[in-house]
DONUTOR-751771 format. One record per residue (C-alpha): x, y, z; residue in three letters. Coordinates in steps of 0.5 Angstrom, whole numbers, plus 2048, in hexadecimal, padded with zeros to 3 digits. Each point is the difference from the previous one (the first is absolute). Example, Ala and Ser with C-alpha at 12.3 -4.5 7.8 and 13.67 -1.06 7.14 Angstrom:
% residues 2
8197F7810ALA 8028077FESER 
This chain:
% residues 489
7B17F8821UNK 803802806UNK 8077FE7FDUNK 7FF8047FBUNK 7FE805804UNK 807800803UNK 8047FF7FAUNK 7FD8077FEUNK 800804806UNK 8077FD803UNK 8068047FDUNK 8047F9800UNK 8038027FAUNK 805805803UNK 8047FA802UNK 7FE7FC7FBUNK 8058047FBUNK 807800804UNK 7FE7F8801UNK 7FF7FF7F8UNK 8058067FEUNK 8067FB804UNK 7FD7FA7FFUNK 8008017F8UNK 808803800UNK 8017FA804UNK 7FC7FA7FBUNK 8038057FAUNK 8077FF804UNK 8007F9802UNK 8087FD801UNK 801808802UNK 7FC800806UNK 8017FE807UNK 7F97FF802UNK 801802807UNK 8048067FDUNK 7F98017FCUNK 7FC7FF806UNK 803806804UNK 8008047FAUNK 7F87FF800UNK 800801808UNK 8038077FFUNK 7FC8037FAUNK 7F97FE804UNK 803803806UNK 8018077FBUNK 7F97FF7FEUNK 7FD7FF807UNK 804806802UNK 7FE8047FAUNK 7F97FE800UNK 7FF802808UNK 8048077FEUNK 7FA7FF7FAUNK 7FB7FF806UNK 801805804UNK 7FE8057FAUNK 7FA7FD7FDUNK 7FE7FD806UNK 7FE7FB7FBUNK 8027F87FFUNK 7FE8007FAUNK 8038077FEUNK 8077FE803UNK 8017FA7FDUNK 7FE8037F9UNK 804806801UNK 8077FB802UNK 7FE7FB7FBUNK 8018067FAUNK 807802804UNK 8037F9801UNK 7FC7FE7F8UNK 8078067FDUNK 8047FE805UNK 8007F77FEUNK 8008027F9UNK 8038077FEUNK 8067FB7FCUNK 7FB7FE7FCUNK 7FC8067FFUNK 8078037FEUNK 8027FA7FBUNK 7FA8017FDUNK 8018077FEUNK 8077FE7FEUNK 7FD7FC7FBUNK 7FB8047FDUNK 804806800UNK 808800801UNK 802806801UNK 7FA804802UNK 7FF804807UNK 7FB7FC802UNK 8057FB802UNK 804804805UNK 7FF801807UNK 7FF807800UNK 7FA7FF7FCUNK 7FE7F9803UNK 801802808UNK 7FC8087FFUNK 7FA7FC7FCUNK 8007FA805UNK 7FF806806UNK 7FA8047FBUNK 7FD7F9800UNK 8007FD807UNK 7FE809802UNK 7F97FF7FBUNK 8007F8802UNK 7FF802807UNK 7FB8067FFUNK 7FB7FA7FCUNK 8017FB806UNK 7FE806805UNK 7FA8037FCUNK 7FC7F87FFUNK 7FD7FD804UNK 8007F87FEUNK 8057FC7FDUNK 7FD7F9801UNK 8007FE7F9UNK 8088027FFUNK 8017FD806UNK 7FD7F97FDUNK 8038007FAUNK 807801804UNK 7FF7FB805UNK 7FD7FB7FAUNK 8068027FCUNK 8067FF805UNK 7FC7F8801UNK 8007FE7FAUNK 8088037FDUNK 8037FD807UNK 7FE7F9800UNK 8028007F9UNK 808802801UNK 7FE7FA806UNK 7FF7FB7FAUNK 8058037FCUNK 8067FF806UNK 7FE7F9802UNK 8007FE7F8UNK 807803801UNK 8027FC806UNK 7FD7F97FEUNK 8048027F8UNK 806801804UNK 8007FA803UNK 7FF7FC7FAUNK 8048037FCUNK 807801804UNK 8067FE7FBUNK 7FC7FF7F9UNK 8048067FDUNK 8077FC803UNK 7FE7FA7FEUNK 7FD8017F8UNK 8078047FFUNK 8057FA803UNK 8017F97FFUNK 8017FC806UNK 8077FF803UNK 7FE7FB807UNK 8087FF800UNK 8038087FFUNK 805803805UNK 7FD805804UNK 804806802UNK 7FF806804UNK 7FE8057FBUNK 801807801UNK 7FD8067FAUNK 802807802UNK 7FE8057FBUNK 803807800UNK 7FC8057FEUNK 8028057FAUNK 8077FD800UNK 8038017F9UNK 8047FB7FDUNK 8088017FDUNK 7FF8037FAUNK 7FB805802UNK 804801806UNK 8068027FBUNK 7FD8037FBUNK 7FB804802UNK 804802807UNK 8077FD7FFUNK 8017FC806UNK 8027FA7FFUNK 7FD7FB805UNK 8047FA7FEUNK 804800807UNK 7FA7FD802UNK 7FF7FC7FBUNK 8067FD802UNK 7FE7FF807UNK 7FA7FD7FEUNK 8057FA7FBUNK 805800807UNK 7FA7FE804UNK 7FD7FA7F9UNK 7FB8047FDUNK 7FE8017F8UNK 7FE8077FFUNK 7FD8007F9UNK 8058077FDUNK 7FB8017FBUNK 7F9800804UNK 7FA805800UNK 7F97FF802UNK 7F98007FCUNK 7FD806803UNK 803806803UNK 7FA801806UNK 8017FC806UNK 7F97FD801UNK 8007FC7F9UNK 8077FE7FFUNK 8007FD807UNK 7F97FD7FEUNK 8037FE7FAUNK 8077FD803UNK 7FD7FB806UNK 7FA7FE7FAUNK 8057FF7FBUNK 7FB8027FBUNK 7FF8077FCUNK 7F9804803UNK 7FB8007FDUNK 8008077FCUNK 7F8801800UNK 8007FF807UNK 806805801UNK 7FE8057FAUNK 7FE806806UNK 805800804UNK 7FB802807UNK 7FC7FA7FEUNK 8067FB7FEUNK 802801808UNK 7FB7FB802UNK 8017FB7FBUNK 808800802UNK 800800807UNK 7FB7FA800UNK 8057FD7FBUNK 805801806UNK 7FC7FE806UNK 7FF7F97FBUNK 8068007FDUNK 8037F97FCUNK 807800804UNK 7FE800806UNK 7F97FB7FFUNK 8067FB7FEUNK 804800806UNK 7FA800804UNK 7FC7FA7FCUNK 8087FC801UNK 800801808UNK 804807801UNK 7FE805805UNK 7FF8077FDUNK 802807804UNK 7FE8067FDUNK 805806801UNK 7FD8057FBUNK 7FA805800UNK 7FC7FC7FDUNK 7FB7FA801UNK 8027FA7FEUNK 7FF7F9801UNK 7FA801805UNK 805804803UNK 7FF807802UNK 8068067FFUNK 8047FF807UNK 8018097FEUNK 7FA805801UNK 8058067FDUNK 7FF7FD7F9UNK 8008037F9UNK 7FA7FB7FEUNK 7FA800805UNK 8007FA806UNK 7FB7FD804UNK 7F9804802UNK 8038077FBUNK 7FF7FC7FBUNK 7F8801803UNK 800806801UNK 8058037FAUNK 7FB8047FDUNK 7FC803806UNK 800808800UNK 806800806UNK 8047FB7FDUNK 8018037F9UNK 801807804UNK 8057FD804UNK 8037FD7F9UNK 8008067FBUNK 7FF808804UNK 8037FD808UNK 8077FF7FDUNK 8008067FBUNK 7FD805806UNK 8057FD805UNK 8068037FBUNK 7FC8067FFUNK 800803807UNK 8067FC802UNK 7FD7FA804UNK 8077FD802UNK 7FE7FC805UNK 7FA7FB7FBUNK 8068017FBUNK 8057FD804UNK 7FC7FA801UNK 7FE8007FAUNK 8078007FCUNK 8027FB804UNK 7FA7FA801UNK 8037FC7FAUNK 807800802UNK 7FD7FD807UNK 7FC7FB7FBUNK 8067FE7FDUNK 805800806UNK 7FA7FA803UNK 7FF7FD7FAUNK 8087FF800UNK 8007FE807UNK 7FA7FB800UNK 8047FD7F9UNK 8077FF805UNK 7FC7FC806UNK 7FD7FB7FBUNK 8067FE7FDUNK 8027FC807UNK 7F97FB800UNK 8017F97FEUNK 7FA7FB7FFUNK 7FB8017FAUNK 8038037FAUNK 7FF807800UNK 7FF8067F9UNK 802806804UNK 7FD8077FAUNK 803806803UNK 7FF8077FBUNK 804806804UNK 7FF8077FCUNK 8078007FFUNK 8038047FDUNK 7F98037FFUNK 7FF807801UNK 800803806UNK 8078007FEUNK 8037FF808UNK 8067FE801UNK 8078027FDUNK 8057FB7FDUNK 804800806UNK 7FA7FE804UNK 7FF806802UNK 7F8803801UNK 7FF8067FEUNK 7FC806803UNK 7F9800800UNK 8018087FDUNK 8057FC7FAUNK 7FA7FB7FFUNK 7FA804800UNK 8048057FBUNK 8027FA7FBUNK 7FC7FD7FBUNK 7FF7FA7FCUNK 8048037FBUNK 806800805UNK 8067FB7FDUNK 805802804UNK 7FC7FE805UNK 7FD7FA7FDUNK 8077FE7FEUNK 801801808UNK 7FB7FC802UNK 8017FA7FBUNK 807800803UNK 7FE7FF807UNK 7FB7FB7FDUNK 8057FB7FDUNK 803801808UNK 7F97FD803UNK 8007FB7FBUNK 8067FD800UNK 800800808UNK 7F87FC7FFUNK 8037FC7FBUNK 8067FD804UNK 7FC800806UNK 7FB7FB7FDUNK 8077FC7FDUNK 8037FF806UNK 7F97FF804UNK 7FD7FB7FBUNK 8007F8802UNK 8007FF7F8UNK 8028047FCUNK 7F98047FDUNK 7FD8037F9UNK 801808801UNK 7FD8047FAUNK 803807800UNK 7FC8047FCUNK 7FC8087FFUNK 7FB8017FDUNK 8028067FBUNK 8058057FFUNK 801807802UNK 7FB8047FCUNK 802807802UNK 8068027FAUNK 8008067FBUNK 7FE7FB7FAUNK 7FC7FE7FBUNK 8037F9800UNK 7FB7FD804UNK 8047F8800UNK 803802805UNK 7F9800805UNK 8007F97FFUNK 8077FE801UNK 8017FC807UNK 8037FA804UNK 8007F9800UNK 8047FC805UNK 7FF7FA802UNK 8047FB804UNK 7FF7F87FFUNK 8027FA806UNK 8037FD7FAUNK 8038067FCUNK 7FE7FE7F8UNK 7FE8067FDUNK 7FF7FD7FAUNK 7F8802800UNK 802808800UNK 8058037FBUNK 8028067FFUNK 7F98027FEUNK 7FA800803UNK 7FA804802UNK 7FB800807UNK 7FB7FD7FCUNK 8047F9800UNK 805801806UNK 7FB7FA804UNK 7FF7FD7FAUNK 8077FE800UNK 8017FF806UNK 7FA7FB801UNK 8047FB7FAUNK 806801803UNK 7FE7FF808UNK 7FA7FB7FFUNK 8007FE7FAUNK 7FB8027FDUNK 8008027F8UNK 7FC806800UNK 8018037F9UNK 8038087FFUNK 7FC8067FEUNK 8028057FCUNK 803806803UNK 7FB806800UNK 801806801UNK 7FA804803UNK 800808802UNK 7FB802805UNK 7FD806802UNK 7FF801807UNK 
């Protein structure tokens, strides 16, 4: 009886919400997660919410009102995403959805929340159900994790091994996978820009690559033709019909990708230098354009969905040069680390090793000219998307970069390696109605012992993996039909 008592009298629930709220992002994210990362994050929205409710405390001079009042508050601040998702569902396009209703509605609400909670007297019911509540939702995402640790371990390496035949006696050459974000192939370049790129093609046949001259990608939108490449398979189209729930469908099928399950299952240590989770490894860069780490928890909280959509936009407005600096130039940072973690593995011998490296080159922000030069921020914060000039620039100063890891890797490698030289997708941003050309992309690969035979002049991303398992491990994968998938996003 007296348990019971306590359940009903004891506003536990207060701190039961931020324990569930980050326990629940962290079971829906596992992989993505640190769990000491989680368990800091947990830690700092408890002590907001002691400090709240004191400040709560000091009004009411009510426990039980204190609670209540800042278990409301924190209610819309954890779950404002989802309440705006949903709103976005039911009515796309209505006033409803945007902050400037939202935010004024949220205040009217927490003014006649606070006058209710101020005029009663008891909340001995409500407080029960909210603690009993918390107790049964928290232990349930407990059994949830656990199941998720124990099928971990047990299933690691299925999705490799169902996929490849055995190869016990196959060579195994370092493997180094640099994707280049949004690097159109040779004749979008010439046809929709008219630079011909093919200085650097030759560059690349000077150093023993094959560039496959006729290549494009299935996709035009990062996250499905990355998922799509290192698994070697289309996307599912219903999982992927709603671009925004399609998301997460392709940033697990990254994270858990069939590529680098085979490389791990022969023995290879993996290193992941991209801004996404991949391999149980987690985003060496904070800056990325996808959400790492605790962010992913915390992506739809009020604060963090203010930060992503009004911060920016308020920042040029009234001219916020300082944020707007170093916002501009987080991702040529991420790129510059992610370079020169790429450079310093080359070195290490031992264990066989995959290195995936994705660089936002030459990506939009378009930051360096031809020459190498980085432009002024005053330039870069006046360009957009629609920059060729720009672009141009920078894919030149991208060819640079490349051939300097390229050779480093060649002359740094005890063995001769495997490097799969490749982007994503093409430029997007022209003044046509011919959207082939969103597809049009490269693919480059150098093999130890040079027979391209596997490769042609004609390939699409779907089958550059495929092709280079028959060719390198002697696998007999069969070939997918080139497909070609325009994505909304």
């Amino acid at each position: 009886m007296r348990s019971l008592n306590n359940i009903n009298s004891s506003p536990v629930y207060l701190f039961l919400l931020p324990i569930f709220f980050v326990l629940h992002g962290f079971t829906q994210n596992f992989h993505f997660v640190e769990t000491k990362d989680a368990a800091l994050l947990a830690l700092k929205y408890l002590l907001c919410a002691a400090v709240v409710g004191a400040v709560f405390y000091l009004i009411f001079r009510d426990f039980s009102k204190a609670a209540l009042m800042t278990f409301f508050i924190f209610l819309f601040l954890f779950f404002f995403g989802n309440i705006q998702d949903l709103l976005k569902e039911i009515a796309p396009e209505s006033f409803l959805t945007k902050y400037i209703f939202l935010i004024p509605f949220f205040i009217l609400v927490v003014i006649g929340v606070f006058i209710v909670i101020r005029r009663r007297r008891s909340f001995v019911r409500i407080t029960g159900y909210l603690n009993i509540l918390f107790l049964v939702l928290i232990p349930i995402d407990v059994v949830t994790l656990v199941s998720l640790s124990l099928r971990d371990k047990t299933g690691a390496g299925k999705q490799a091994d169902a996929m490849f035949s055995n190869c016990e006696n196959c060579p195994r050459p370092d493997v180094y996978i640099i994707m280049l974000d949004e690097y159109a192939g040779l004749d979008g370049l010439k046809n929709i820009l008219g630079y011909d790129n093919k200085p650097f093609y030759d560059t690349l046949t000077a150093r023993g690559f094959h560039t496959v001259v006729n290549s494009h990608s299935n996709y035009n939108y990062t996250l499905y033709s990355t998922a799509s490449t290192l698994n070697m398979e289309y996307m599912d189209q219903e999982a992927t019909r709603d671009t925004r729930r399609g998301y997460k469908y392709a940033v697990n099928k990254i994270e858990d990708n069939k590529a680098i399950n085979y490389f791990r299952s022969k023995g290879y240590k993996f290193f992941n230098y991209s801004p996404f989770t991949m391999g149980r490894q987690s985003a060496p860069v904070v800056g990325s354009f996808v959400p790492t780490g605790t962010k992913l928890i915390s992506s739809g909280t009020l604060f963090s969905r203010l930060e992503k959509d009004v911060l920016l936009n308020a920042a040029n407005r009234f001219n916020m040069t300082s944020y707007l600096r170093k916002a501009m130039y987080i991702t040529l940072h991420d790129n510059e680390k992610l370079f020169g973690l790429t450079m310093s593995k080359v070195a290490a011998g031992g264990t066989p090793k995959v290195v995936y490296t994705h660089l936002l080159m030459p990506h939009y922000p378009y930051y360096h000219s031809a020459d190498g030069e980085l432009r002024s921020f005053e330039v870069l914060r006046n360009s957009s998307l629609s920059d060729s000039a720009g672009y141009l620039g920078y894919l030149q100063h991208t060819n640079s970069r490349i051939t300097t890891l390229i050779d480093h890797i060649l002359s740094r490698s005890a063995q001769p390696p495997i490097i799969a030289l490749m982007s994503d997708h093409g430029y997007r941003y022209y003044h046509s109605n011919d959207t082939k050309y969103y597809f049009s992309n490269l693919l480059s690969v150098h093999l130890p012992g040079k027979n391209y035979e596997a490769f042609g002049n004609s390939m699409s991303s779907v089958n550059f993996f495929r092709a280079i398992f028959n060719s390198e491990f002697r696998q007999t994968l069969p070939y997918l039909p080139d497909q070609r998938f325009i994505i909304d996003f």
